[in-house]
C-alpha positions in Angstrom: 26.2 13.6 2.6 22.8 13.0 1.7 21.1 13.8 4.9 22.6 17.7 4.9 19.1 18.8 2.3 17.1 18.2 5.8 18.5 21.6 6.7 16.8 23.5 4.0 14.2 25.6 4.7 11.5 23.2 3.0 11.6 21.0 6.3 10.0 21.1 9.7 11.8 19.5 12.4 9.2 16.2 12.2 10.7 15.5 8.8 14.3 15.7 10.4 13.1 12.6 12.6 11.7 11.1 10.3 14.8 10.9 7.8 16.5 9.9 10.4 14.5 7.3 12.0 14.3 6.0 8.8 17.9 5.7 7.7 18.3 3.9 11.1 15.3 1.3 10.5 17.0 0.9 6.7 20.6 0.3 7.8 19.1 -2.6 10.0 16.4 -4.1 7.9 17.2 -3.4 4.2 19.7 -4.3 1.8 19.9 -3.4 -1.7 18.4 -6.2 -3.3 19.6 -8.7 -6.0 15.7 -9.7 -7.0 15.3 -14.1 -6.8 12.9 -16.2 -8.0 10.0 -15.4 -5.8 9.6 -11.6 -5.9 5.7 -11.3 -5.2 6.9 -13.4 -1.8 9.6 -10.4 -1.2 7.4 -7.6 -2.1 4.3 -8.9 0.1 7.3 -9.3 3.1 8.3 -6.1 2.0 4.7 -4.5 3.1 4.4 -6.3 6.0 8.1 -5.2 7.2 7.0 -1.5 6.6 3.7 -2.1 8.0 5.5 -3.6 11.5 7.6 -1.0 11.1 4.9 2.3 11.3 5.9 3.6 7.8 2.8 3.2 6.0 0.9 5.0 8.2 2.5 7.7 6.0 1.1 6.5 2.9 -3.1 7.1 4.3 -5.0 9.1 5.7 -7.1 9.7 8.6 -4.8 9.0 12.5 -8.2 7.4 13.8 -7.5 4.8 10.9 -3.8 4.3 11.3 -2.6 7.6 9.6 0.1 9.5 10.4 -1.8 12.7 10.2 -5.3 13.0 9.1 -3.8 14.3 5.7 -1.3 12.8 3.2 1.9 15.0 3.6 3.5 15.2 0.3 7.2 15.4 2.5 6.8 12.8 4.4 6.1 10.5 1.2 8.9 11.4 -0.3 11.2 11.4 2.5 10.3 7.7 3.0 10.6 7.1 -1.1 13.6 8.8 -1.6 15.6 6.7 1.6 13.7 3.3 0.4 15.0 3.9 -2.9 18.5 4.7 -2.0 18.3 1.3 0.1 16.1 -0.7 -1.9 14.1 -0.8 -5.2 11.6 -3.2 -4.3 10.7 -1.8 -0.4 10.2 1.9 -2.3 8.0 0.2 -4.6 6.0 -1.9 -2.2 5.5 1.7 -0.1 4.7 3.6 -3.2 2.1 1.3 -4.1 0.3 1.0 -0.6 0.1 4.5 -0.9 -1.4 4.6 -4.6 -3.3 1.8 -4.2 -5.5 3.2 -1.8 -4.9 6.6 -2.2 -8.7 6.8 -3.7 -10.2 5.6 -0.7 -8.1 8.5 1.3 -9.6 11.1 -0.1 -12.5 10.5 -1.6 -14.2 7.1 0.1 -17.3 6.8 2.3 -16.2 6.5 6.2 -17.4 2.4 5.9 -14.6 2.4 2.4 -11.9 3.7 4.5 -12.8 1.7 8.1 -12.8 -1.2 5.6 -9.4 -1.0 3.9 -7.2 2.2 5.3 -6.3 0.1 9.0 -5.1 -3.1 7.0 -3.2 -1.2 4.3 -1.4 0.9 7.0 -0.6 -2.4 9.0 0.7 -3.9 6.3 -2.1 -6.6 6.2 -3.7 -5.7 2.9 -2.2 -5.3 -0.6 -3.3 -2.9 -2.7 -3.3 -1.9 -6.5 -4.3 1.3 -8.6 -5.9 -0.1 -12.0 -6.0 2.7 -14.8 -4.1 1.8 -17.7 -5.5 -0.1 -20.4 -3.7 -1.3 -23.4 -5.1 1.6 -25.4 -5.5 3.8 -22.8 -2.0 5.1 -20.6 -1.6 8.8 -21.3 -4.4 9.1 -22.8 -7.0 8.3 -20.1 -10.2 9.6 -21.9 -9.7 6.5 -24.3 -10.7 4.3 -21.5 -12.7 1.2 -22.9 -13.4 -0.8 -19.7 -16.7 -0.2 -18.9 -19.5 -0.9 -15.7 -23.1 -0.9 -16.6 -25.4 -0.8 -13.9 -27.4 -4.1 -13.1 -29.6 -3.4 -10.1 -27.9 -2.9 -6.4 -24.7 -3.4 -8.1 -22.4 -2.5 -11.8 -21.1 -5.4 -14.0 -17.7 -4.6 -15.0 -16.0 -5.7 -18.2 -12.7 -5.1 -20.0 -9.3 -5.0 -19.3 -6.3 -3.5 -17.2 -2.6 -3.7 -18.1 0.6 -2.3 -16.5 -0.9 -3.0 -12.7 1.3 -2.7 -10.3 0.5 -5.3 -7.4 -1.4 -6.9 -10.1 -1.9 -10.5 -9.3 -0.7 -10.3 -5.2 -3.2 -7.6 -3.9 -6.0 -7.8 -1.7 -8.2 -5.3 -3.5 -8.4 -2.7 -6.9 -9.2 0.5 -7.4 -10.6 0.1 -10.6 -11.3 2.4 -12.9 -14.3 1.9 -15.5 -16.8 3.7 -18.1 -20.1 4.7 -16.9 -21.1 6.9 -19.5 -22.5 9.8 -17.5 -21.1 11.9 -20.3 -18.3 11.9 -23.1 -14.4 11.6 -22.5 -13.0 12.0 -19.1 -16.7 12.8 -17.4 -18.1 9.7 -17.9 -15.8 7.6 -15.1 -16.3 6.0 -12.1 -13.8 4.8 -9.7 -14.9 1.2 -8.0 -13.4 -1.3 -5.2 -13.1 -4.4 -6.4 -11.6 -7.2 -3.7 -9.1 -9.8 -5.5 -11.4 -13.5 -6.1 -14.4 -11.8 -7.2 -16.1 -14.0 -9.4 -15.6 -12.4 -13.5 -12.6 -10.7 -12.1 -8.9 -13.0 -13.6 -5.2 -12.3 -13.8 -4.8 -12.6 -17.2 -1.5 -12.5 -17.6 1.7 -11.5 -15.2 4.6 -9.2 -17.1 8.0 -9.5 -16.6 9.8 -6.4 -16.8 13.7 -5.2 -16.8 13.3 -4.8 -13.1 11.0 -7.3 -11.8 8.0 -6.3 -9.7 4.9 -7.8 -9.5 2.9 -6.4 -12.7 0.0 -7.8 -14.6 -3.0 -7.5 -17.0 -6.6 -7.6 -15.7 -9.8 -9.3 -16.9 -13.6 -8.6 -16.4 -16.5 -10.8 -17.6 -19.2 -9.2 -16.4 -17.5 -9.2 -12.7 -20.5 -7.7 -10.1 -19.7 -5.4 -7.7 -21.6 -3.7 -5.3 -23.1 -0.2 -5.5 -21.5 0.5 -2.5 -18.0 -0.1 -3.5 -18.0 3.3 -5.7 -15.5 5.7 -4.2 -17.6 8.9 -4.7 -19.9 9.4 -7.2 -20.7 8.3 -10.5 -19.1 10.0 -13.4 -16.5 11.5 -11.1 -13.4 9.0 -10.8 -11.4 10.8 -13.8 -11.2 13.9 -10.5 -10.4 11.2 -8.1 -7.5 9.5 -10.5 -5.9 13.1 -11.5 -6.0 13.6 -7.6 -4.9 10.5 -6.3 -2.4 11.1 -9.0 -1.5 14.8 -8.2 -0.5 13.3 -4.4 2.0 11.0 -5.5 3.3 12.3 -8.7 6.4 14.0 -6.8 7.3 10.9 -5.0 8.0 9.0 -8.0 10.4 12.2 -8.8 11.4 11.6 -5.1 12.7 7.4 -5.8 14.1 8.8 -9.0 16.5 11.1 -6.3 16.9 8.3 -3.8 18.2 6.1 -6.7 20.5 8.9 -8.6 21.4 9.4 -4.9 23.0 6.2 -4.5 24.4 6.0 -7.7 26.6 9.0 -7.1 27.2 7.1 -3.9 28.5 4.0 -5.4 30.6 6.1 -8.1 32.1 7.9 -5.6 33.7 4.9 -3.7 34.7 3.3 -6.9 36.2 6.2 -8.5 38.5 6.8 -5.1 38.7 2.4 -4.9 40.0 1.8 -8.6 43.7 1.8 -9.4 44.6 3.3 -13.3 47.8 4.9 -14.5 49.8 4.7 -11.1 47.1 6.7 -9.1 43.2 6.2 -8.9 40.6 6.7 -11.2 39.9 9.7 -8.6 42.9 11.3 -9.7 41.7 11.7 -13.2 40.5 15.4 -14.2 37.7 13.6 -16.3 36.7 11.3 -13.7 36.6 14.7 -11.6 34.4 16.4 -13.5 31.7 13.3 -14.4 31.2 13.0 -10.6 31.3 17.0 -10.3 28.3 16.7 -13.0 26.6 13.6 -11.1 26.4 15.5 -8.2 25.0 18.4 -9.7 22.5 16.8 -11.3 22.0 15.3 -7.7 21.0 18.5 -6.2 19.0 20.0 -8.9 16.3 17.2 -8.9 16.3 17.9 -5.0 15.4 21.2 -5.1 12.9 20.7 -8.1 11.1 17.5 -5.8 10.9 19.7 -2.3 10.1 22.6 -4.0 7.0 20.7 -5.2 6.3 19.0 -2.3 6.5 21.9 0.3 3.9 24.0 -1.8 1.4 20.9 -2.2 1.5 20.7 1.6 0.9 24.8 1.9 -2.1 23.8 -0.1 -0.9 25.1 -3.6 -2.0 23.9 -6.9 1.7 22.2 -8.4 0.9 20.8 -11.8 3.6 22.5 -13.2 6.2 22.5 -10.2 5.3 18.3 -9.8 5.9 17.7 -13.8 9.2 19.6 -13.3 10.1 17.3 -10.4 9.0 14.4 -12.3 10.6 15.3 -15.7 14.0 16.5 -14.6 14.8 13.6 -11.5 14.0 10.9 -13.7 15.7 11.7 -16.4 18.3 13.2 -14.3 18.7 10.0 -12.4 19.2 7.5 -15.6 21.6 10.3 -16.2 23.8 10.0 -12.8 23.1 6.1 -12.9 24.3 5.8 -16.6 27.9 7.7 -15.5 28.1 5.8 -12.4 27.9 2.4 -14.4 30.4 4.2 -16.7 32.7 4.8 -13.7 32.8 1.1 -12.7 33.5 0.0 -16.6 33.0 -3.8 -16.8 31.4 -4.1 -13.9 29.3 -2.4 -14.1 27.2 -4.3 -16.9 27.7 -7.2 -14.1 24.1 -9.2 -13.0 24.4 -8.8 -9.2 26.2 -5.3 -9.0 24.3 -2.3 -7.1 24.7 0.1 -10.2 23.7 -2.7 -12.9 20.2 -3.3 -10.7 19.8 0.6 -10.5 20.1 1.1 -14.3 17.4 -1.7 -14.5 15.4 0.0 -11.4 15.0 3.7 -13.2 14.1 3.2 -16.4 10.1 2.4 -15.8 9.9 6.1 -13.7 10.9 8.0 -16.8 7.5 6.5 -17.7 5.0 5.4 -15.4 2.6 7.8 -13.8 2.9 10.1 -17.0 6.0 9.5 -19.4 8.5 12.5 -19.7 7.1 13.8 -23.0 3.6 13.8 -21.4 5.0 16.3 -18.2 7.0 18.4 -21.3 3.4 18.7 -22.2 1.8 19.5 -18.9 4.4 22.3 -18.3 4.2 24.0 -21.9 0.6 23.9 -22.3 0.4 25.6 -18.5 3.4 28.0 -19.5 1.2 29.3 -22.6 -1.3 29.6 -20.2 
């Protein structure tokens, strides 16, 4: 069932193979989880099993580095996302996050940057982590406070990061920081900075509803090297948008994988559970959630490979990618909500595939710009 959107016409036959070699490599090495005590442990396993297994050599760039192709394609990534997600929360994330985590370097590092980092990340070797957000600073990235002033071959950086994914178990940070070139959004630079440097601290680690490794940053005057920039100064708002602007689909691309399983699971129980002398199957209204589910299902493919084919034909997809973004993760709490419906008090049950999706979808609906903030994106370019 969820294999026939290969045939549309947004596919070349390398993302057939793909799909499929990776469905294989999930059905024999993933499980959908039930996350234990020691989740940084699973999620740094995670990477390594993807990185043994060739898949993040989708998530860079550059085949003389360990890429797949010496671009990022957009259907590849979320190919891989959407079939991690439907398997696992947790491998999808670790992916994801290899990818965004170094995403800068991809496309806008010097050749020693991306010698340096791109061949461990796509072994599986090296964790990283995208830092952006800052506790009054998310959408609204021009409020950035954490700042880098230069001190001689090198910029002291001070301030803080919150929401990092990774935070606290990577090997390096993409770090964004103030460098006051010029007002707002012009005046930031994008830096490097490897995990232990002196003035660099977790602060603190989050716990969230679905429990991935997160965490706030400190600087105190942390020193890193001139040559750890990734372009040039004043320019690293252009390199976040960017690095941004990749993977903005694929998180629309997990939110599918995830709704995709859901109607998976509420399918089997809705044709498993017994009620009224037949099964809950039976049931017109039962019927007609799962007719809705699927729906809903389909849609959100169309929006996220719609998106996805025109950013690898080289079109501009602000619109299209907040349209994927916006309608398959809401979609997917959506399908996940009626499929947790479907399997009544079980559903609510710690340990239960649908109860750890309902957990798993509710952070896309926000991370990598909220809903309201894509409702923005596409009216503002609609007026336009």
């Amino acid at each position: 069932m969820h294999l026939k959107h290969l045939e549309w016409p947004f596919f070349e036959d390398r993302h057939r193979v793909l799909a499929q070699e990776l469905e294989a490599w999930c059905q024999a090495h993933l499980q959908h989880p039930a996350h234990g005590a020691d989740v940084d442990g699973e999620c740094v396993e995670l990477v390594r099993q993807l990185g043994a297994g060739g898949w993040l050599s989708h998530a860079i760039a550059g085949q003389a580095l360990g890429g797949a192709a010496e671009a990022i394609d957009t259907r590849s990534i979320c190919i891989l996302r959407e079939t991690l997600a439907r398997y696992h929360g947790l491998a999808d994330f670790a992916f994801a996050m290899q990818g965004l985590g170094s995403g800068a370097i991809s496309l806008a590092g010097t050749a020693a940057q991306r010698e340096r980092y791109l061949p461990r990340v796509a072994r599986g070797e090296a964790l990283a982590a995208f830092a952006l957000s800052e506790p009054q600073a998310g959408s609204d990235v021009a409020a950035m406070q954490c700042s880098a002033s230069e001190d001689g071959d090198a910029y002291l950086l001070n301030g803080e990061k919150t929401w990092i994914s990774n935070g606290g178990i990577a090997d390096f940070y993409v770090v964004f920081a103030r460098t006051g070139e010029a007002p707002g959004s012009r005046g930031i630079s994008a830096f490097i900075v490897d995990a232990g440097l002196p003035g660099f601290e977790i602060a603190e680690r989050i716990q969230v509803i679905a429990p991935h490794p997160l965490a706030r940053l400190k600087f105190r005057d942390c020193r890193v090297p001139k040559s750890q920039m990734i372009g040039v100064a004043g320019e690293g708002f252009k390199i976040a948008m960017r690095t941004l602007d990749v993977f903005r689909t694929s998180v629309a691309a997990a939110a599918l994988g995830f709704a995709r399983r859901a109607l998976q699971e509420g399918l089997g129980q809705a044709k498993r559970r017994a009620m009224f002398g037949a099964t809950l199957a039976d049931l017109p209204l039962a019927q007609a959630k799962l007719a809705e589910m699927a729906c809903t299902v389909d849609s959100s493919a169309l929006l996220v490979y719609r998106a996805a084919w025109q950013r690898d034909q080289g079109q501009n997809v602000t619109r299209e990618a907040a349209m994927a973004k916006l309608m398959a993760t809401e979609g997917a709490q959506q399908v996940i909500d009626a499929a947790l419906q479907l399997h009544g008090g079980r559903g609510v049950q710690s340990g239960e595939i649908v109860e750890s999706l309902y957990r798993e979808i509710r952070a896309l609906r926000i991370y990598e710009g909220a809903s309201e903030v894509q409702q923005l994106i596409i009216g503002r370019d609609l007026l336009r």
